[in-house]
Every structure is written in structure tokens, then in C-alpha cells.
N, C-alpha and C positions, 0 to 999 in steps of 0.2 A: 732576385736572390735575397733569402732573407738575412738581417745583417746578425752576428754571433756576436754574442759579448763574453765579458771576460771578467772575471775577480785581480784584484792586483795580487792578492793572498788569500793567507787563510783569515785575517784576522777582517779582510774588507767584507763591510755589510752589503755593500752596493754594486754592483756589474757595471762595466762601461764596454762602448764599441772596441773596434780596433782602432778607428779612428782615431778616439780621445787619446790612446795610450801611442801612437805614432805621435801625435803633439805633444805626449807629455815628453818621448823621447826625446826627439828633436829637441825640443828645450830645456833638456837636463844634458844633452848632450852626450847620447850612451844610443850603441849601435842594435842594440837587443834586450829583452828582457821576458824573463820566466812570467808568464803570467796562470791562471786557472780557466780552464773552461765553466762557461757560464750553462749547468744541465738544468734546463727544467722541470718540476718535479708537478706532475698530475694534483689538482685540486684535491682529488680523493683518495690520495696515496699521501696528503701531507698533512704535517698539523697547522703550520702556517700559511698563508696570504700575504701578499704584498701589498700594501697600501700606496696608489700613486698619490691621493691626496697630501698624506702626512710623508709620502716617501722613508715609509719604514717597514717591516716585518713585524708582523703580528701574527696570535694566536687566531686560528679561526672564529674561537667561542667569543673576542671580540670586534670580529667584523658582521654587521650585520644591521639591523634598527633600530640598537641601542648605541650605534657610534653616535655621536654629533654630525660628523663630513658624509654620513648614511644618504644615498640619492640613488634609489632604484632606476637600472638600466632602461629599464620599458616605461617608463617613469609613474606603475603604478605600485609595483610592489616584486621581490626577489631580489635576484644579485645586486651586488652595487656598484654600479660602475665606475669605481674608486679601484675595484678589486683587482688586480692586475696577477700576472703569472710570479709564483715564490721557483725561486733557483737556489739550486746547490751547488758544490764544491767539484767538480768534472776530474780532466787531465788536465797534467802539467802542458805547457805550449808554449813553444819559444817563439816572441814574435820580434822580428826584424825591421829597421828602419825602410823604408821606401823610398829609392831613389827615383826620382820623378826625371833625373836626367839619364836616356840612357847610354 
């Protein structure tokens, strides 16, 4: 099953599992929380890219030969394998603590 992530907001750059945000629960000690669905958005439907290198969002027109972190996937030349899928802003989703006792 593939795992879904989640934005904590609107304001968060980065997605995380369910997982991480069941731990952040637990340790903030709160039973639930409004999180975002994490929608992935087609290569060629976006203007950005996600860079797993620098773990950031960038514009397409700088990912490419001229980054520095640039390391072609087939390792002679095209995508980079840096390149990773850019996500958008989904539904709202209320996620619940997990009681592991039942």
C-alpha cells in the first residue's frame, strides 16, 4: 500500500507521513489534528520540481545541468535523479491518534 502524506498547513513547504504526525501527536499530546492532503501534481502539468537533494521546490527552469547537485539518472545524461514528485495543497483530513491498545 502506498504510504499518503500530508501538509500540516497551508503555510508548510514539506509533506510528511501519517506516521510522523501520529508522533508529533502523541507528544504534543492532542487527540487529533486537521492536517492537508499531500496531491501530487504531474511533471507536465507544473511549473515546479522537488529537489530531494536540497530538499526544496524549485522552478523547473532550474533544475537541470546547470544545478551544481545535477546527476543524470541513467548516469549519462536527462532527468536528474535529485528530481522527485512536487505536491500540492489537497483536502482537509482529520487524523486521529492511534490507539495501539485495543
Amino acid at each position: 500500500m502506498k504510504t499518503k502524506f500530508y501538509f500540516e498547513n497551508e503555510d508548510a513547504d514539506q509533506a510528511h507521513s501519517e506516521a510522523f504526525f501520529q508522533e508529533q501527536m502523541k507528544s504534543e499530546g492532542i487527540i487529533e489534528m486537521t492536517v492537508l492532503e499531500a496531491v501530487s501534481v504531474p511533471h507536465s502539468k507544473s511549473d515546479y520540481v522537488y529537489c530531494i537533494h536540497s530538499d526544496s521546490c524549485l522552478e523547473k527552469s532550474e533544475c537541470g545541468k546547470k544545478c551544481s547537485y545535477y546527476k543524470a539518472a541513467n548516469g549519462k545524461n536527462g532527468k536528474c535523479e535529485f528530481r522527485g514528485q512536487y505536491c500540492d495543497y489537497g483536502e482537509e483530513v482529520t487524523l486521529k491518534v492511534e490507539d495501539k491498545n485495543p
